[in-house]
Structure formats: C-alpha cells, structure tokens
C-alpha positions in Angstrom: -58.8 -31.7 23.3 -56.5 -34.5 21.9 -58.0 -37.6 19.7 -59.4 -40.7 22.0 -61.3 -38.2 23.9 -65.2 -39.6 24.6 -67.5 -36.5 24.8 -70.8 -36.6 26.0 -73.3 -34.4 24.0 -76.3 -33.3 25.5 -78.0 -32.0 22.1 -76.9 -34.0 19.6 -78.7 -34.0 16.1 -78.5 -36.5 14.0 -78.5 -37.1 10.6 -82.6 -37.2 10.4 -82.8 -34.2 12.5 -83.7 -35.9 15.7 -82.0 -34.5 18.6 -80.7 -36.5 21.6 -77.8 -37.6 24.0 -75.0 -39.2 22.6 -71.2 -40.4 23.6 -68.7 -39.5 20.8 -64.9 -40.0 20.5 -62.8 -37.3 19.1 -60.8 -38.7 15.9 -58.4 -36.0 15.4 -56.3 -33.3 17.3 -56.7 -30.3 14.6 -54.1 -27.4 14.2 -55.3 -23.6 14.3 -59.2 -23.6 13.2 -59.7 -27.2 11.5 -62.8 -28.7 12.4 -62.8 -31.6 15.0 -64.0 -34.7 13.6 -66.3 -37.1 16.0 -67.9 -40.6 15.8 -70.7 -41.5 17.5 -71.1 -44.6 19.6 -73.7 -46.9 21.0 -74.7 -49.8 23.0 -77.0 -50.9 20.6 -75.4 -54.1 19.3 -75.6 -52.7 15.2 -75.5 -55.3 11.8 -75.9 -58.1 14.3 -72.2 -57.9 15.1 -71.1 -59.2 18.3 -67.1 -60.1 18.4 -65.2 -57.6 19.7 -63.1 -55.9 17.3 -63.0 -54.1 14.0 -65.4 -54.9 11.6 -64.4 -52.9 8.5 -66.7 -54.4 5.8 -69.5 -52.2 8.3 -67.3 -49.7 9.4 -67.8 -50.9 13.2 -65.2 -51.2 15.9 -66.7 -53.3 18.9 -65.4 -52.7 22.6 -66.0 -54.9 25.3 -66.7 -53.2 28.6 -63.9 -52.3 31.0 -63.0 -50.3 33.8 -60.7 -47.8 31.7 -63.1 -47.8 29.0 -66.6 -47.9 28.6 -69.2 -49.4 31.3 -71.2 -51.1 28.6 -70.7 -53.3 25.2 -69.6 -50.3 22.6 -69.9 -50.3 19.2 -67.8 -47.1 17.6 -69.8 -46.5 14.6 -66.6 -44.9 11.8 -70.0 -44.9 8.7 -70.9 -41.2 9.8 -68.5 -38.7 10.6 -69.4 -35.3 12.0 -67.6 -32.1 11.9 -67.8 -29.2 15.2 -66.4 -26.0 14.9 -63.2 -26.0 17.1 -64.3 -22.4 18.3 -67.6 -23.8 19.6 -66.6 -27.7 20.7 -65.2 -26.6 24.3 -69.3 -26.8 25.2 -69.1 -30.1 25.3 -68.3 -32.2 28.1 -65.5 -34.7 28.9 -66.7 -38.5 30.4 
C-alpha cells in the first residue's frame, strides 16, 4: 500500500478509547517493517473552518467533494497521527 491511499477501518479506536468507523489516508510508503503512518478524516466541518485548503495554524487540510476524491466536504485532520503495524495493516480495506 503506497501513501494517498484512503482506508476504511471498521474498528477504529480512538484516542479516548471509543471505537468506531473511520476513513484514513496512508501518509507514508514504509521500507521492510516500519510502521504505516495514518490520518484520520471527517466530514465534520472542525475549528469552524470552511475554505478549502490547508490550514496549518490547525493542522487541517480541507477537500471539497469530487468525483476522484471524496463524495463529501473532507477535512484531513494532520493533529493526530497513528501508527499500524505493517504486518497487521493488509486487514484493512481499500475505498
């Protein structure tokens, strides 16, 4: 799996310990064993930032919808990063 890649995660657990559903995008391609490193995303507009584009001050990349993208406003959330064990990441599924 190569960087740019959206995943969908059916048991995703956050960073309060809830678990859910979430779309991520893949930010690296690692080499051998590294760890693959994931954003999350959401359709939630977040810190009341609508303009699409990169918002670094929040760490917040807004996409509008398209057809080769996502179906809905996106905002790429770049404040948490998660780590996945490359050995265990093919579990997840491709959009």
């Amino acid at each position: 799996m190569d960087r740019g890649t959206i995943l969908y995660h059916r048991a995703f657990e956050f960073k309060d310990g809830e678990i859910g559903q979430k779309l991520l995008i893949v930010l690296n391609t690692p080499q051998n064993d590294a760890p693959y490193l994931c954003c999350k995303t959401t359709s939630k507009m977040k810190y009341g930032i609508e303009k699409e584009g990169c918002h670094s001050s929040k760490n917040i990349y807004v996409l509008n919808p398209s057809p080769q993208g996502f179906k809905e406003k996106t905002w790429i959330q770049f404040h948490e990063i998660y780590e996945f064990d490359s050995r265990l990441f093919g579990k997840l599924i491709p959009r």
